[in-house]
N, C-alpha and C positions, 0 to 999 in steps of 0.2 A: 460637546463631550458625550460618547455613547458608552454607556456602560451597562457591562450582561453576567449574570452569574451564572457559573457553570460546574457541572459535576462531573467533567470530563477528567479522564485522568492526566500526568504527565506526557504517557504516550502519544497522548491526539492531540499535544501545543501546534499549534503553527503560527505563529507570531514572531514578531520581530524582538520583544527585549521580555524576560521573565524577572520580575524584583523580587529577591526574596529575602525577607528582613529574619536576621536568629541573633541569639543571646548569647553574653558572653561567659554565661553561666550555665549554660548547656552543653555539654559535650557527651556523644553525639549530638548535634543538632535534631528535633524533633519537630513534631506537623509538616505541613506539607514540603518543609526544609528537609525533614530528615527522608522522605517520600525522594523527591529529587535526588538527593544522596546516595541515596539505595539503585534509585533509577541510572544514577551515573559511574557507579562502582565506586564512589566513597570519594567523590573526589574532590567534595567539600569538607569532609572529616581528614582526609590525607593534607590539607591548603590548612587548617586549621591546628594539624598535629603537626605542621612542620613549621609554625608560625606567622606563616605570610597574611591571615586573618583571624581578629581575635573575638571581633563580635563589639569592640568596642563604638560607646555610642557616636553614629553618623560616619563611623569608617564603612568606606566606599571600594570594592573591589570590581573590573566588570571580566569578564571570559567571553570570546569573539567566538561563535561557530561551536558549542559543547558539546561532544558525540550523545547520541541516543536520543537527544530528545528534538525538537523541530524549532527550535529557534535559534534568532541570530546572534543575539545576547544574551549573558546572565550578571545581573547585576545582582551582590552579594553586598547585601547593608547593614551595618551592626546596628543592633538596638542596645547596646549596654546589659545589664544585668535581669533580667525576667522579673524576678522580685524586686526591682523597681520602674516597672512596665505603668503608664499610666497615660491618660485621655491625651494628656499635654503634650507626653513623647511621643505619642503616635501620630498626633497633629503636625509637630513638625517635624519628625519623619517624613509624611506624606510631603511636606511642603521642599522638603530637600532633594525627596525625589524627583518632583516636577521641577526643578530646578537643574539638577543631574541631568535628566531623558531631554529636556528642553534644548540644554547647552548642547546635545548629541545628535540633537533633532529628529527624535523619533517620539511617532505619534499611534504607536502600537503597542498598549503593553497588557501582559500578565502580572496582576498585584495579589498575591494570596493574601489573606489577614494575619498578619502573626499572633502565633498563640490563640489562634481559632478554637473556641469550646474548652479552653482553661482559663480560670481565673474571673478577670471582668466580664462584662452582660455583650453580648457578642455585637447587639445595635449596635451600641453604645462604642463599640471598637473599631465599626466599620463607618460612623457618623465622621468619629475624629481624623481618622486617617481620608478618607477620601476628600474631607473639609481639606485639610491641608494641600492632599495633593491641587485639588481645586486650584483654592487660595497661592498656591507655589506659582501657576501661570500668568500670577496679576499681571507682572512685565511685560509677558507676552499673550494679551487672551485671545489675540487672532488665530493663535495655534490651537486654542477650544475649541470650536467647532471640527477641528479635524481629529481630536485623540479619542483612539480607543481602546475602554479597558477593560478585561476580562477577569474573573473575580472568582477563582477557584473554591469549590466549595460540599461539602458534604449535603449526603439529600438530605439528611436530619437538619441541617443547620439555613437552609435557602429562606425560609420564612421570617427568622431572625435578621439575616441579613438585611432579606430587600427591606422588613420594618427600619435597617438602620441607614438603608438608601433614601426612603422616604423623609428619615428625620435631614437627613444632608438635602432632600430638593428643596425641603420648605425651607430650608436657608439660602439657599442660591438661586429659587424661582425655576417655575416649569423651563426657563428658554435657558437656564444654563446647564439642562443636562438631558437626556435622552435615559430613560430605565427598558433597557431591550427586554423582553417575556423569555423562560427559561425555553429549551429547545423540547420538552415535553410538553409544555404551552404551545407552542407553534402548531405542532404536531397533530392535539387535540381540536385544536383551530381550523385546520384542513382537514380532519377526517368529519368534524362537524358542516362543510361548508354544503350547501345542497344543490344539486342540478339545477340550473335555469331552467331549463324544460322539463323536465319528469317533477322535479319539488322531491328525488329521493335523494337518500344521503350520500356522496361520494367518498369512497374508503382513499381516492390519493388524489395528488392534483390532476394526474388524465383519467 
């Protein structure tokens, strides 16, 4: 399991499924649900206002090919009411998903954190959901080693996160997951590397 946070926007997905968990208590949809939204001319507010989803908890809707943005899926997941948001639901949220994507066989996804920077400690949100997702593959963990999940995310909030990655490896052990370096890490990584021969610094890889 390789998993990367990213501060890329909607526009630059290119992935195969985008999950994205809203409330049934929210309307508009808000975070990076209501970001998508906007991205796609409301066309999870229009699925919403005409009843086809209500946000009710672990109702599942998925959309094949959504204009605008670069993926094949969108899986729409209710989380139930936001004011009753907690470690346990997001756990087995996570665990239904991995469950959903498994049955569909796709081992590519987009998982934002719902309710990213409201409410509970943002580790602490991203420990429980990805524990679960984890835990959802028991059945199948040969398919671990190949899923990969990207983890949309604000630059303010990156270091909260991966703190709340770290508390999910030391539960699953270094060989059950991979922590990719942010694409500004990389970056820095190669423009530090030095010439083999001169010993100066090189500003790219040629």
């Amino acid at each position: 399991m390789k998993i990367k946070i990213s501060t890329a926007s909607p526009d630059t997905l290119n992935h195969d499924t985008l999950i994205l968990g809203f409330f049934s208590d929210e309307r508009p949809p808000r975070g990076y649900c209501g970001l998508v939204d906007w991205r796609l001319n409301g066309m999870i507010s229009t699925e919403i206002a005409r009843g086809r989803v209500s946000g009710d908890y672990m109702e599942k809707l998925i959309y094949a090919f959504p204009k605008r943005i670069r993926i094949s899926r969108l899986l729409l997941f209710g989380l139930g009411a936001f004011s009753e948001l907690t470690h346990d639901r997001l756990y087995n949220a996570g665990y239904e998903m991995a469950r959903t994507v498994s049955g569909i066989r796709v081992d590519d996804l987009v998982l934002p954190i719902p309710a990213a920077g409201r409410g509970m400690k943002l580790s602490g949100m991203v420990e429980a959901l990805i524990t679960g997702l984890f835990d959802g593959f028991s059945l199948r963990p040969e398919e671990l080693s190949f899923l990969r999940v990207e983890i949309p995310a604000k630059a303010d909030q990156t270091d909260e996160m991966r703190a709340g990655l770290h508390l999910f490896r030391q539960r699953v052990g270094e060989a059950g997951c991979e922590i990719l370096p942010l694409e500004d890490e990389i970056d820095t990584r190669i423009s530090l590397k030095r010439d083999d021969s001169t010993g100066k610094r090189r500003d790219s890889l040629t």
